[in-house]
N, C-alpha and C positions, 0 to 999 in steps of 0.2 A: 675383601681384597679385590684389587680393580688390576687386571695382568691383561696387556696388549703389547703386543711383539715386545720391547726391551722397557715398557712402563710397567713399574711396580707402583701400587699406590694400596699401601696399607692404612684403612679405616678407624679404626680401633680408636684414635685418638678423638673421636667424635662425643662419645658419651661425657666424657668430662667440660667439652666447648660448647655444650645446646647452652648454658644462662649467657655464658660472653658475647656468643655470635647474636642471640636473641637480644641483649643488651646493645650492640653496635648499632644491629639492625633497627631499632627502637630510638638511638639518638640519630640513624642517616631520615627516618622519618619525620621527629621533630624539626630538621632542617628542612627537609618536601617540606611540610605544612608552615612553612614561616616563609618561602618562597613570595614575592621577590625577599631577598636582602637585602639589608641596609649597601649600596652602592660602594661607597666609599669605605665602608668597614672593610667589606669582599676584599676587594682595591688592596687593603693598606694588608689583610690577613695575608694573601695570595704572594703578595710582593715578598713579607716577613719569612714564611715557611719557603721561599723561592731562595732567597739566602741560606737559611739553616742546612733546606736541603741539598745543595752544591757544597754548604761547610762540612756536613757530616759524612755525606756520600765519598766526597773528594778525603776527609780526612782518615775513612778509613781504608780507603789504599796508600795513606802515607804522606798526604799534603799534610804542609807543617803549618798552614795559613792558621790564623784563629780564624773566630764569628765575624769580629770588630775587621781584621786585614780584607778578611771575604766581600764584606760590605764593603768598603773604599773601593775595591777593587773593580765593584759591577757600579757601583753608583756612584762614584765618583772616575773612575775611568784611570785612577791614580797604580803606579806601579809601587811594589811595597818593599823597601830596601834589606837589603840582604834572604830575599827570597829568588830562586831560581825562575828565568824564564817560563820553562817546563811548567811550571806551578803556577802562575799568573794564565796560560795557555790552559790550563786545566779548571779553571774556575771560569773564564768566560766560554770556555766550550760547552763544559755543562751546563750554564744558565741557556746557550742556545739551543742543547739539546730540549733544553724544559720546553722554552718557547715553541720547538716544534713539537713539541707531546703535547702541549695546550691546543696547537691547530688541530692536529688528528682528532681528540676530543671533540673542538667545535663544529668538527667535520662528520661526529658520529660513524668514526670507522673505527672498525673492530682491529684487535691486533693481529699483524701481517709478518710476516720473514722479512719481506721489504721494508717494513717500519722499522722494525732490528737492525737491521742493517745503516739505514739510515740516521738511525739515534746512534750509533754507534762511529758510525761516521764522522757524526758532530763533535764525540768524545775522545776523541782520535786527532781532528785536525791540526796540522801544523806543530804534532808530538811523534805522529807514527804512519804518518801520511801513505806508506807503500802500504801497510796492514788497515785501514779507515775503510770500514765499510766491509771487508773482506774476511770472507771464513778462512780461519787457518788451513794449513795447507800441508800438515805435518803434524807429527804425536807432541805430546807437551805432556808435564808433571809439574803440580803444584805443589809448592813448600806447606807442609803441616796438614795436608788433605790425606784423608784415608781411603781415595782411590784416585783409579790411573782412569783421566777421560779418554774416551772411546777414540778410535784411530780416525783419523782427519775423513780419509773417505766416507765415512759413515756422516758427517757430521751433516752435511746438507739436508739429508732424507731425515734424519734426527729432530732437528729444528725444523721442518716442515710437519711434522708427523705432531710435534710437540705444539704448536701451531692450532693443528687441527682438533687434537683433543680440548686444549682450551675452549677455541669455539663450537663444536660440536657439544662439549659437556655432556658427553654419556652418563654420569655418576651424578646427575643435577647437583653438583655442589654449590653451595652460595659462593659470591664470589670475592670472600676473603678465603676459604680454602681453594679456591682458582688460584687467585694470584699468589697463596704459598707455595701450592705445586708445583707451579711454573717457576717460582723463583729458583727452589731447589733443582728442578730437572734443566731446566736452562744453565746453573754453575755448576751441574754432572757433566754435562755435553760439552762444556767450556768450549764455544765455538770459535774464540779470537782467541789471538796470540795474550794481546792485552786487552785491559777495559772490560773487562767482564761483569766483572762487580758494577760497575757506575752505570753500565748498558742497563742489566737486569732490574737495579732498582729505580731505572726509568721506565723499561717495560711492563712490569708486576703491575706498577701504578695505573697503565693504561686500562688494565683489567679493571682496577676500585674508580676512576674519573670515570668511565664509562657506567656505572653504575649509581653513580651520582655521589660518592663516599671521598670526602676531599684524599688528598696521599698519603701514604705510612711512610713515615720518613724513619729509616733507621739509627737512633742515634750513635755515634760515635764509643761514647763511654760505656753502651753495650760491646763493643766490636768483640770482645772475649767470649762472650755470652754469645754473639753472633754466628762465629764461624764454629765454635763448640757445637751451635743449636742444627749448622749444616752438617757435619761430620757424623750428627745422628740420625739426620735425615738419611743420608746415606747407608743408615743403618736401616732404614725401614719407621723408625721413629720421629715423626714430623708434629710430635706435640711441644717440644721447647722450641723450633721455629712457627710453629701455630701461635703462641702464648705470645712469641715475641713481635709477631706480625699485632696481634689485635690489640698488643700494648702499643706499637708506633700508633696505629688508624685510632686509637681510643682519645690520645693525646693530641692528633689533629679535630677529632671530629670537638674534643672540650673545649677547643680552641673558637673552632665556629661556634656552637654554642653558645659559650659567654658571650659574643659580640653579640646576639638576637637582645632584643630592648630590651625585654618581659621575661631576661634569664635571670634567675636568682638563684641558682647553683653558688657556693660561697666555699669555694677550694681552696685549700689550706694544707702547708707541710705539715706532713705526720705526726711532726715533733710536736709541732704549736696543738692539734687537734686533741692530741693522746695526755694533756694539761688539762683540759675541760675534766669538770666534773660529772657531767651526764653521758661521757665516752668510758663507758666499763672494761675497755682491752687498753691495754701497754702500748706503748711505740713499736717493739719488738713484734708483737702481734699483728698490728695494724699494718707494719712495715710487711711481714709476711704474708698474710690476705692480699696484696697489692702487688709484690711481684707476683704470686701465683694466680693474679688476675680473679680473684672472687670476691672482689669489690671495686666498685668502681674509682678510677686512681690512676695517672699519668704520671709521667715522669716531664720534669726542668732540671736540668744539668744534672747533679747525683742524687736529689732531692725527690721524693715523690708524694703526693698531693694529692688530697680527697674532700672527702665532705664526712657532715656529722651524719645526711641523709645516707649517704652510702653504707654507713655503719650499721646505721637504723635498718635498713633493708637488709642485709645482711643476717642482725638478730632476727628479723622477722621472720627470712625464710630458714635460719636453720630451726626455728621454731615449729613451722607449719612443717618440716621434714619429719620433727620427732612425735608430729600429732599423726601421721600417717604411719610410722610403725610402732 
């Protein structure tokens, strides 16, 4: 347990995440060693998860845009009928806030309050324009949260302090449990009025691009599983938003991945995989290994995807588990 003035940060969820976090960190190096990449792959990946992640960020505070509307929107510049103002302003604000969290990256700066503010800004414009940019300035309660964020005065020194410990990293944590902590303790602190949500899952990010780990884009059809996974953080309990963090970053990093020339990874829904005959577990099984992240396995819309090697590894190492005791 890691206690600095009002940071709690309880450990414990580490022993069950050494194969996952070992596993990420093992495909963010087969992307180093394949460096440069295909140009144009990059290109077209970058662009594709640059839509998703405005459709899913933006849809879980309540945009009714689809994927398909999201796209017209940014790349075709077209308005989408019977969708509110507000909503069109919320899809192009975030694709700018992206745009500026890609400069800061190119620019190898670390994450700042000023950059919070500034990404926040972006997500803001021309919606909430007196609040863009600006720490609240007053107590606030959030619907369906199981606590009350800290009194507005506090909140400056809060986010500076929270700030600090990220880059500092007393607790050398790798920096997929950086950017979960900071997720959770930045929607404790809830420092805006609005935007919070859409702010933080552009900040987090700063932590993983900075590290070279493409973005954990949160999907959508989690948001249940989402805010459940924060309400237990708040409990001291950060292993259902750990699990759910390295399922978004798993599902970008497959992504690059597959595009390298010389991948032969051959990911397949559960369903079609769990039909083979040299696959010895069910659907039901496989499906389970996969949300509890002990096989390697992403999610596309409700559907979730693996390999036969994934299984295969899997049997191996509970193998080698029961020759050690």
């Amino acid at each position: 347990m890691y206690i600095c003035g009002v940071w709690n940060v309880d450990l414990s969820y580490r022993t069950e995440f050494d194969s996952i976090f070992n596993r990420l960190i093992d495909k963010k190096e087969v992307l180093n060693n394949a460096r440069p990449l295909p140009k144009i792959a990059v290109q077209k990946i970058k662009e594709a998860l640059s839509v998703e992640w405005t459709y899913n960020s933006n849809s879980i505070e309540g945009n009714t845009m689809t994927l398909q509307e999201t796209y017209v929107v940014l790349n075709d510049g077209m308005t989408v009928k019977g969708k509110s103002l507000k909503e069109h302003f919320e899809i192009n604000n975030h694709h700018k806030a992206l745009n500026f969290l890609y400069q800061i990256v190119d620019k190898k700066q670390h994450l700042t309050s000023r950059a919070i503010l500034d990404l926040h800004s972006f997500v803001l414009n021309n919606i909430e324009d007196l609040y863009a940019g600006r720490l609240r300035n007053s107590g606030v309660r959030i619907q369906g949260a199981n606590f009350v964020p800290p009194n507005a005065r506090k909140v400056s020194q809060l986010l500076d302090e929270l700030v600090e410990f990220i880059n500092s990293n007393p607790l050398k944590l790798n920096s997929i449990e950086l950017a979960t902590i900071f997720h959770h303790k930045f929607v404790w602190i809830h420092p805006f009025f609005d935007g919070n949500g859409r702010t933080v899952r552009l900040a987090m990010n700063l932590i993983l691009l900075n590290e070279g780990f493409p973005p954990a884009i949160i999907l959508r059809n989690d948001r249940k599983k989402y805010y459940t996974a924060l309400n237990l953080a708040n409990k001291g309990n950060y292993s259902k938003l750990m699990l759910l963090m390295c399922q978004a970053l798993e599902r970008s990093l497959n992504i690059y991945i597959n595009a390298l020339p010389n991948s032969n990874d051959d990911y397949k829904e559960i369903s079609s995989i769990a039909q083979e005959p040299s696959v010895p577990y069910g659907q039901e099984y496989i499906s389970l290994l996969a949300r509890q992240g002990k096989i390697d396995a992403y999610k596309e819309g409700r559907n979730w995807l693996t390999t036969k090697k994934s299984i295969q590894d899997y049997i191996n190492q509970r193998k080698r588990k029961r020759l050690l005791y």
